[in-house]
C-alpha positions as CSV (number, residue, x, y, z in Angstrom):
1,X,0.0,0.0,0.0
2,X,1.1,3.4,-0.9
3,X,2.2,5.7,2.0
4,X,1.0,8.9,2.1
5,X,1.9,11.5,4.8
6,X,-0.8,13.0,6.8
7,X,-0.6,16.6,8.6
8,X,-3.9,18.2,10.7
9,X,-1.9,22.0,11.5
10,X,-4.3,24.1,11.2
11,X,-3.9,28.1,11.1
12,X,-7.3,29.4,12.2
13,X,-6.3,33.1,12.8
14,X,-4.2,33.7,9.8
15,X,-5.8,34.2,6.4
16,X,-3.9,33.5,3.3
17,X,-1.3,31.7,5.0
18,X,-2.6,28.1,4.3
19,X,-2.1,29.0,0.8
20,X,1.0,29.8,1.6
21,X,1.7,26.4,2.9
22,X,0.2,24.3,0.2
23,X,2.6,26.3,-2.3
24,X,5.5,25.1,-0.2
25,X,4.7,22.0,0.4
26,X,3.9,21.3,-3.3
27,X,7.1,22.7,-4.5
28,X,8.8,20.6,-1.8
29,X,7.1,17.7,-3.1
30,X,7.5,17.9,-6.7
31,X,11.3,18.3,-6.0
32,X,11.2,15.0,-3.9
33,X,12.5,17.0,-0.9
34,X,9.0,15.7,0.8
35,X,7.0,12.5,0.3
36,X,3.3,12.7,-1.1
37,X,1.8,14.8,1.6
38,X,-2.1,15.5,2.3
39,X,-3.3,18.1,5.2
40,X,-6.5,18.4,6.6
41,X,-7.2,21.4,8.7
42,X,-9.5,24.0,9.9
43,X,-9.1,27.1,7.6
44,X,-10.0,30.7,8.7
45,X,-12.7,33.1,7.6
46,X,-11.5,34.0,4.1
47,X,-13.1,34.7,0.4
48,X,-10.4,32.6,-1.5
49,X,-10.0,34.3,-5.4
50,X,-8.9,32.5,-8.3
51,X,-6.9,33.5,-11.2
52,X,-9.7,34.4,-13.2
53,X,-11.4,36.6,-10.6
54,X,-8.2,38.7,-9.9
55,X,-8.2,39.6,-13.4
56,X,-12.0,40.8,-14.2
57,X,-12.7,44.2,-13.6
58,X,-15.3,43.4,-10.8
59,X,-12.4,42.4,-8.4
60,X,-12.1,45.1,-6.5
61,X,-15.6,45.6,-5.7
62,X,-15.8,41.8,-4.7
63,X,-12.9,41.8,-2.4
64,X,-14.5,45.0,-0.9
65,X,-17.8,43.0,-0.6
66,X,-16.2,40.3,1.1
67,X,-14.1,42.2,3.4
68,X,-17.3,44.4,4.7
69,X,-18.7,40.5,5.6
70,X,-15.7,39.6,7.3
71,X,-13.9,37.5,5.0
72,X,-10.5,38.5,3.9
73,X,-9.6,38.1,0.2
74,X,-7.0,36.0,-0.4
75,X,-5.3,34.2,-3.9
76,X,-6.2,30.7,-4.2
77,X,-3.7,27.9,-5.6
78,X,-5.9,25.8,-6.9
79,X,-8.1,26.6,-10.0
80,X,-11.8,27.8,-9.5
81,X,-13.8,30.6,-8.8
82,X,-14.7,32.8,-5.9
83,X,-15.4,30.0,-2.7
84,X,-15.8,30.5,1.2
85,X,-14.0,29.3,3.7
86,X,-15.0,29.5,7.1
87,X,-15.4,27.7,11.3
88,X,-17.7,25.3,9.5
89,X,-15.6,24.0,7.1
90,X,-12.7,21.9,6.4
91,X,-10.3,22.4,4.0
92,X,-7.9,19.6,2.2
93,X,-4.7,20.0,0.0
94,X,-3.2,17.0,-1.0
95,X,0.2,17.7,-2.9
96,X,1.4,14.8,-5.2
97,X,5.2,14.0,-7.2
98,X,4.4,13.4,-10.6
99,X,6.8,13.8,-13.5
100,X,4.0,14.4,-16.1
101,X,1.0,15.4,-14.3
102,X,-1.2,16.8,-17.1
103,X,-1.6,12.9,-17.9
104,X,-2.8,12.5,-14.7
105,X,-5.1,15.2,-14.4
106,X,-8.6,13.4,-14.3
107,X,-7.4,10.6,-12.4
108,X,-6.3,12.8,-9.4
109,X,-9.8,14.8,-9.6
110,X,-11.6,11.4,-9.8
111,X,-9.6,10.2,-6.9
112,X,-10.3,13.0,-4.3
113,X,-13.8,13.3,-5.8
114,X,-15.0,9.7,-5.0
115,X,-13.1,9.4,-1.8
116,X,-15.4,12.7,-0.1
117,X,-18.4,11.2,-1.6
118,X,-17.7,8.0,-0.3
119,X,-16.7,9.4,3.0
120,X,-20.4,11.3,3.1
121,X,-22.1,8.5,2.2
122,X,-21.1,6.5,5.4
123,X,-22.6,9.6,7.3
124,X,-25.3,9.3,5.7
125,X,-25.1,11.9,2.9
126,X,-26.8,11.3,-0.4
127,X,-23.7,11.9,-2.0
128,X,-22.9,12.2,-5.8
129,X,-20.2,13.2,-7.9
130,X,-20.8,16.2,-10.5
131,X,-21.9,19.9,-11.1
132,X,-25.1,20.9,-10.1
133,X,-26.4,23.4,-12.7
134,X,-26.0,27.2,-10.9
135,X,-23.7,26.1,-8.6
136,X,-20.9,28.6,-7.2
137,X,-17.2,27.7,-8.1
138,X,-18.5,25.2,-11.0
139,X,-16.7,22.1,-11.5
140,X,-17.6,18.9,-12.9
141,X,-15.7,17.0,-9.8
142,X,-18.0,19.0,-7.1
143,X,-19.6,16.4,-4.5
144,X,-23.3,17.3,-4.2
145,X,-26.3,16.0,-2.2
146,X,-29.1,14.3,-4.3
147,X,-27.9,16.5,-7.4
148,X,-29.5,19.7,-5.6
149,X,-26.9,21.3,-3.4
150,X,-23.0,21.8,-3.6
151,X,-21.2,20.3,-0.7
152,X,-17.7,20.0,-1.7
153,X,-15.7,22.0,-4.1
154,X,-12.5,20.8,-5.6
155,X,-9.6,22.4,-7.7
156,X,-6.0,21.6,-9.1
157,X,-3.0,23.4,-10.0
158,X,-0.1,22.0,-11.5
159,X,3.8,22.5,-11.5
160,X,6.4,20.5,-13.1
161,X,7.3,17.9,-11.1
162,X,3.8,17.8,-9.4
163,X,0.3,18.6,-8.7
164,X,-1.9,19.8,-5.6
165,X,-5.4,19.0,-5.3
166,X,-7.3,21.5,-3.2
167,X,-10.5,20.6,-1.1
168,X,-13.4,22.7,0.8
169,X,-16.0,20.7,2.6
170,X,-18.8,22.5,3.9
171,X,-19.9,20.8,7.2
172,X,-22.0,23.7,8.3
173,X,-23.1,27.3,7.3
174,X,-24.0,26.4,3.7
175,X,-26.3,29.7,4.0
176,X,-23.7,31.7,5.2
177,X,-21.9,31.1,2.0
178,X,-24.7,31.8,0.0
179,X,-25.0,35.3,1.8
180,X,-21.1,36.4,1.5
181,X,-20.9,34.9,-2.2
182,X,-24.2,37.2,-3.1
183,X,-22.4,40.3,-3.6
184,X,-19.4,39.0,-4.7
185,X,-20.6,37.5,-7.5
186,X,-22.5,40.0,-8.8
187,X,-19.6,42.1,-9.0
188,X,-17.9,39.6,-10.7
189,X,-20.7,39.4,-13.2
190,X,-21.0,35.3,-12.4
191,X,-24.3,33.7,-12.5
192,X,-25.7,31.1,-10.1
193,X,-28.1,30.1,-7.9
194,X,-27.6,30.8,-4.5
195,X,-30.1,27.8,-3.3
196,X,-27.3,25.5,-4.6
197,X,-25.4,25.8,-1.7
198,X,-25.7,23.3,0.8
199,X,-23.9,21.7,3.8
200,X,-23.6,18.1,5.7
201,X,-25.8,19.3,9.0
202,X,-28.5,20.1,6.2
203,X,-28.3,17.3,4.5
204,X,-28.5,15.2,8.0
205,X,-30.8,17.5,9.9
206,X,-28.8,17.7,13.0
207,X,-25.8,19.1,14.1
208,X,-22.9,18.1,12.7
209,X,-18.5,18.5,14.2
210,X,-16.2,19.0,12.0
211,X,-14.3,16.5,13.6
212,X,-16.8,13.8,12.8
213,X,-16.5,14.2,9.2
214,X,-12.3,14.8,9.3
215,X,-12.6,11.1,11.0
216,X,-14.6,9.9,8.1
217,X,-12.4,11.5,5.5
218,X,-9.1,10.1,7.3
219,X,-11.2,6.5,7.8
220,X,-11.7,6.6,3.7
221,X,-8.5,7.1,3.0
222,X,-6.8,4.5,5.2
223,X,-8.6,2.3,3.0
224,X,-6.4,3.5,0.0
225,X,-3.0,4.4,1.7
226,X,-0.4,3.6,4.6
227,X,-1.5,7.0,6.6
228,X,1.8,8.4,8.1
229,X,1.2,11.1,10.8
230,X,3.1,13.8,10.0
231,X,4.0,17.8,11.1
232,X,5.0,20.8,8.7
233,X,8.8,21.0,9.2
234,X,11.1,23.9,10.3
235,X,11.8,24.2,6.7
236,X,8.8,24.0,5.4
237,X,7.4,26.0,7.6
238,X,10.3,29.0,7.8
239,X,9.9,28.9,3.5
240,X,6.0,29.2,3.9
241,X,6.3,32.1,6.5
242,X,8.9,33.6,3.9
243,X,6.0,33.2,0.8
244,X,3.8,34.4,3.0
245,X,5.4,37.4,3.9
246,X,5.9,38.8,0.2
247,X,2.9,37.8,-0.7
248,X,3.1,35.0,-3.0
């Protein structure tokens, strides 16, 4: 069985600096100076950005519109529109060595996308793999809940050498997103349905921890690989605080 290391840091107070971490640790991965990694952690309140939404001429008024609701704007590494993080979510960036990983692409999306669903479904979540039409942050590798609501977003981004797959899993507050991503998008000029987002604790009419589903998750994927507890190294973590500090 494959061994894949797993870290559970999480930086709740510091937006944009997770980012900042997942760029280190895929560089340091790709290289080979780290072995296949996967974190799962807590993110902060933050509006994370793609590419694409930095560069329309709506940006400004969305990151003003999601700063007045309390949610930093910050650059995302993954691809993918505007998406939410906040205390009812859990976030996942799994960073993988791979010499040629535009071969690879799908396989990595279909990977992470049937391992969340499957993970939901042992909670009890009516969980399917695909875009449901109007969603926010469209992607055909979202996780969904009886092909109504958007539950899990996923992007990639790749380097040479390697790839990182980037997760947000909305536990709770599904209309709290729907509230902050309101004016945001429509300064973006993006269409969608706001009724699309969802969460687990809807899905399962009760209140739901995060660490309940992060068990699941972990439980899912110790079916697949050797699970090696790991930490973020002084390295790492001295070159992410560097990134971090010049803002890239």
């Amino acid at each position: 069985m494959e061994e894949l290391h797993l870290i559970r840091r999480s930086f709740v107070d510091r937006p944009g600096f997770n980012t900042a971490v997942s760029r280190t640790i895929l560089g340091r991965v790709a290289s080979g100076e780290l072995p296949p990694t996967i974190r799962i952690h807590r993110p902060p309140r933050e509006l994370a950005f793609g590419r694409q939404d930095l560069a329309s001429p709506g940006y400004e008024e969305a990151a003003k519109a999601a700063r007045a609701a309390g949610f930093p704007p910050v650059e995302r590494l993954a691809g993918g529109r505007a998406a939410v993080f906040h205390e009812g979510t859990i976030a996942i960036a799994r960073a993988y060595s791979d010499p040629q990983p535009p071969k690879r692409t799908y396989s990595r999306f279909e990977e992470m996308s049937e391992l969340i669903a499957e993970s939901l479904r042992d909670l009890g979540v009516e969980a399917l793999v695909g875009e449901v039409p109007g969603e926010y942050c469209p992607g055909a590798y979202s996780v969904n809940a009886r092909g109504a609501t958007k539950l899990v977003g996923i992007g990639q981004r790749m380097i040479r050498g390697g790839a990182h797959v980037g997760v947000v899993v909305v536990v709770s507050g599904g209309q709290r997103i729907a509230e902050v991503l309101e004016p945001v998008y429509r300064a973006l000029e993006l269409d969608w349905n706001p009724a699309t987002s969802g969460s687990v604790a809807d899905e399962l009419g009760r209140d739901v921890q995060l660490d309940e589903v992060e068990e699941a998750l972990i439980e899912r994927l110790a079916t697949k690989y050797e699970l090696i507890d790991s930490d973020l190294d002084e390295q790492t973590m001295a070159l992410a605080e560097e990134r971090f500090a010049r803002g890239s």
